[in-house]
N, C-alpha and C positions, 0 to 999 in steps of 0.2 A: 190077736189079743196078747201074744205072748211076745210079738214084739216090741207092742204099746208099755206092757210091764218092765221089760227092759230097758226102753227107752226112759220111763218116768224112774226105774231106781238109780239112772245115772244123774239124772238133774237134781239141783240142790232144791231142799223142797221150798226154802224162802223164792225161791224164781219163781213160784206156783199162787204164793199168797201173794194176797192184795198189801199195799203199802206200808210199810215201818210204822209205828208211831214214834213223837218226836223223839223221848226219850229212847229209843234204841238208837236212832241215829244220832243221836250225843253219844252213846256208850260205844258205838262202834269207830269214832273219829280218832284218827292218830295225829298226831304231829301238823302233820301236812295237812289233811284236814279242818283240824283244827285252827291253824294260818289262813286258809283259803277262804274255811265261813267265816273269820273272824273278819277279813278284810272283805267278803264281799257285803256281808252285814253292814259294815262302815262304809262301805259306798251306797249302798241303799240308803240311810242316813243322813249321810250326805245331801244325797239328793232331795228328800225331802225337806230336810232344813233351807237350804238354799232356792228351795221353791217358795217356801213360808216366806223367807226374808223377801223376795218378790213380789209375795205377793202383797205383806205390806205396802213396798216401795209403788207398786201400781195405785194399789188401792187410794194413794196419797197425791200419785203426780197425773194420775191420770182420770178424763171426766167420762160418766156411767155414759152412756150404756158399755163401751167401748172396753174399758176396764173388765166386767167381768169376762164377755167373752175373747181377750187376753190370757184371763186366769185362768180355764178352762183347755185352750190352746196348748198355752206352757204346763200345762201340769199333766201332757202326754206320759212324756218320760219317767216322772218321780214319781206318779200313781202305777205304772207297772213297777217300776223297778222297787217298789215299796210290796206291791202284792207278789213280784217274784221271790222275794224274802222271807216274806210268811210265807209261800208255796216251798220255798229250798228246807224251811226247820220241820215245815208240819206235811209231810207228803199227804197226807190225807186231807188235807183243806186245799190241792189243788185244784179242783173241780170248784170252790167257790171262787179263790182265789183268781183263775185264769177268767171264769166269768164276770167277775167284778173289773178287772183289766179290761176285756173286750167290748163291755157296758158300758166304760167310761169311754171310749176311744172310737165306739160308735157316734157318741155324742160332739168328738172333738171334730169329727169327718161333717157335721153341722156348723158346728162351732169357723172352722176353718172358712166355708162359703161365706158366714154370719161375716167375718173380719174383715173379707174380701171387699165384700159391700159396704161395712164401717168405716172401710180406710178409704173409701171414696167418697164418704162427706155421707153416708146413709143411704137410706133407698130412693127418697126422690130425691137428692142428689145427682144420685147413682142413672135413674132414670132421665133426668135432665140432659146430664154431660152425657149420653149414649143416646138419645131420641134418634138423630138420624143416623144412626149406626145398627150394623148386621152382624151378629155374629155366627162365628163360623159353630159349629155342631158335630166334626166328622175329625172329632178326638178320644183319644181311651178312654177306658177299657175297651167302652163298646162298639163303638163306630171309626176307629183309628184307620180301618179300611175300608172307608168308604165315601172316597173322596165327593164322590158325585153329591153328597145329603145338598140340600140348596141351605144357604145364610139365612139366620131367622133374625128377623126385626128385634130393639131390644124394647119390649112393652110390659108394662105392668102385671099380664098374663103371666110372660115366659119367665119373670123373674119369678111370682109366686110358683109355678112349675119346678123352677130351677129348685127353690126352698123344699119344696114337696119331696123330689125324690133325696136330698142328704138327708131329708127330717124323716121318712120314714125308717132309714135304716135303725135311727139313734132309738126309735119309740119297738117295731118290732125286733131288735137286736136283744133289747132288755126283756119284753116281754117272752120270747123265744130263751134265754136264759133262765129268766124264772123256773117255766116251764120245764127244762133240761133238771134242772135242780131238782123240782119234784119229783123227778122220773125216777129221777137218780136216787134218791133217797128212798124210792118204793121198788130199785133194782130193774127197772124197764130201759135204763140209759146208760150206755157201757158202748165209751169209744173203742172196744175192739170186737165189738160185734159188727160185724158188716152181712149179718144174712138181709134177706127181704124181710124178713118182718120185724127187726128190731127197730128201733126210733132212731137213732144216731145215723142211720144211714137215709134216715127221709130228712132229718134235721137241718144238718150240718149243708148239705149243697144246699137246702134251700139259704140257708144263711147263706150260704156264698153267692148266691142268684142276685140277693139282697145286697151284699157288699159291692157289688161290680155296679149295681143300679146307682147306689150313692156317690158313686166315687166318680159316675159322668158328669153331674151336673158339675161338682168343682172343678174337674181339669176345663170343662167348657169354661168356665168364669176365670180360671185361672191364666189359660190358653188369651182369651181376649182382653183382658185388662192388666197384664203381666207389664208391659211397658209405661202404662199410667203410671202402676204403682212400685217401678222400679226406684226409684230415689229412697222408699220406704225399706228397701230390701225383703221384699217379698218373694222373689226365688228364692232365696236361701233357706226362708221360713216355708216354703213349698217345699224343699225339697229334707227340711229335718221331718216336716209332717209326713213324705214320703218314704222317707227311710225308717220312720219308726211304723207303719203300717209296714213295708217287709217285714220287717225284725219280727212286731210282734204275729203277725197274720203267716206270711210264706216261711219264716224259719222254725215256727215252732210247728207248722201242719208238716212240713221235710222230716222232723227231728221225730218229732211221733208217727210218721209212718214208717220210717227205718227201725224204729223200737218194736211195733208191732209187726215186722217182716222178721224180725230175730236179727237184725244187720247189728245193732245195738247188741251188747251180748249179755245176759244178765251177771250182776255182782252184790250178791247176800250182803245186806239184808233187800237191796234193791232188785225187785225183777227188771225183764227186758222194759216194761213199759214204764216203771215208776223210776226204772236208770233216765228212762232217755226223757222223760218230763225231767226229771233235777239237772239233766246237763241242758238243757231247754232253759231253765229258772236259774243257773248260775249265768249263761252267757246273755239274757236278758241282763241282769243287772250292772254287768257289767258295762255292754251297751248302751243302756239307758244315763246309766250315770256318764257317759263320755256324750251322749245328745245333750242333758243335762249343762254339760259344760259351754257346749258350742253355743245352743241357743241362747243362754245366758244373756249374753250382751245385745242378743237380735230383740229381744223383750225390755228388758231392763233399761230405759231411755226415757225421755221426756216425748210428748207427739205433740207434735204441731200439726197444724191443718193441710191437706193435701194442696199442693200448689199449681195455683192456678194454670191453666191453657194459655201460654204465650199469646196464641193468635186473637183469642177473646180480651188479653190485657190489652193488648196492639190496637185494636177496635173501642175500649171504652178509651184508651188517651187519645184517641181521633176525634172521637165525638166531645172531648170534653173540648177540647183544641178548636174545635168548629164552633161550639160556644162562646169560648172566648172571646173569638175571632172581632167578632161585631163590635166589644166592649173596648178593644185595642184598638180598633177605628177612628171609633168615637173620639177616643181621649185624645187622637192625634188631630 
């Protein structure tokens, strides 16, 4: 006991309470501080205005359905980096804040399969140009090792399956949120309780059970129609959607568990946990606004309709040729 008292008269006692409010954390910025939030402010900003302007520019050059879930896509980045901003001034709105982020980006993980299939003329399009086609199934997360899965047919079934599990994630992600929320504001939900009986530790892997589930069916659709729709640049837009699920999902669960191991070290007015959430919420923004930049031009374009299958145009100029045929006969 008498060690425990010594050890707590040595720690500053702001390490011990729960988060700043905003106003201390204006009162405690220097110089450099005050640089640092000023310009990451402005990149948050940024990024949102520059999504607005897009999403005008969509909303104008491009036809529904396809437009909105466009706008849902691209507004990965500028929806975190806008909620890591309010999370960097108000530490204590990061529990909504990072839920409102995660809610959103649940949906874009639907949103992403939805484009997949858009950009191939829609679903029975989509189902037409793959009838006799098999795709393969034995890609990440979950199946990446396991070469043997057999090719599954591409039928009306599997596609509604495919939709099923990205859409579950976007519907119980938010309601799994809510929930969290209530907990939280009745003190039942506290990310650094890791006993057996606290919530947070039945929560949270189940979300992650959840995320690994969603994230199959897109790399499958991605994994077999990635050549179709390379003229569109679709890897590239696979691979910003991929980088901001790191960023926002695997770097911020790293950053908050080194803050909760004490590896983070705490610095009044911020403890170890509410330090290592604001260096979480500054290098979110930063990030985001440079994805912000890249994807820009990958969205921001005119779309034209996917272009046809050589080998199917090669075949209707035959037949039309063999039509002819008779009439150029005749006239001679």
């Amino acid at each position: 006991m008498d060690m425990e008292e010594a050890l707590n008269s040595t720690i500053h006692p702001s390490c011990l309470e729960e988060p700043p409010l905003a106003i201390d954390v204006i009162k405690q910025l220097d110089v450099f501080g005050v640089a640092l939030y000023s310009m990451l402010t402005l990149m948050s900003t940024l990024s949102l205005l520059l999504y607005l302007e897009e999403c005008v520019f969509i909303y104008r050059k491009v036809p529904s359905p396809k437009k909105t879930t466009i706008m849902w896509v691209n507004g990965a980045a500028p929806v975190i980096a806008t909620m890591a901003c309010f999370g960097m001034w108000i530490p204590r709105a990061t529990m909504f804040t990072d839920m409102t982020s995660n809610s959103y980006f649940a949906v874009v993980v639907y949103k992403i399969l939805v484009l997949m299939i858009e950009e191939s003329g829609g679903s029975e399009a989509f189902l037409k140009s793959n009838a006799q086609k098999t795709f393969k199934i034995s890609v990440g997360p979950c199946c990446c090792c396991c070469p043997c899965l057999p090719r599954v047919p591409v039928t009306r079934c599997m596609l509604f399956l495919l939709k099923l599990g990205a859409l579950q994630y976007a519907i119980l992600k938010t309601v799994l949120s809510i929930v969290s929320i209530i907990l939280w504001t009745n003190g039942n939900f506290d990310l650094s309780d890791l006993e057996i009986t606290g919530t947070a530790i039945w929560i949270n892997p189940f979300i992650g059970v959840l995320t690994i589930i969603s994230l199959w069916p897109v790399a499958i659709m991605f994994m077999n129609i990635c050549n179709t729709l390379r003229s569109i640049k679709i890897i590239p837009k696979y691979a910003m959607y991929q980088l901001v699920l790191v960023l926002s999902q695997l770097q911020t669960a790293i950053i908050n568990i080194l803050a909760l191991d004490g590896t983070i070290a705490c610095s009044p007015p911020f403890s170890s946990s509410a330090r290592g959430t604001m260096l979480s919420q500054q290098l979110m923004i930063l990030e985001m606004f440079i994805i912000t930049l890249v994807t820009r031009p990958l969205y921001r374009r005119t779309y034209d309709s996917l272009p046809t299958d050589p080998h199917e145009t090669d075949n209707d100029q035959n037949s039309k040729i063999s039509l002819q045929a008779p009439e150029g006969e005749h006239t001679v």
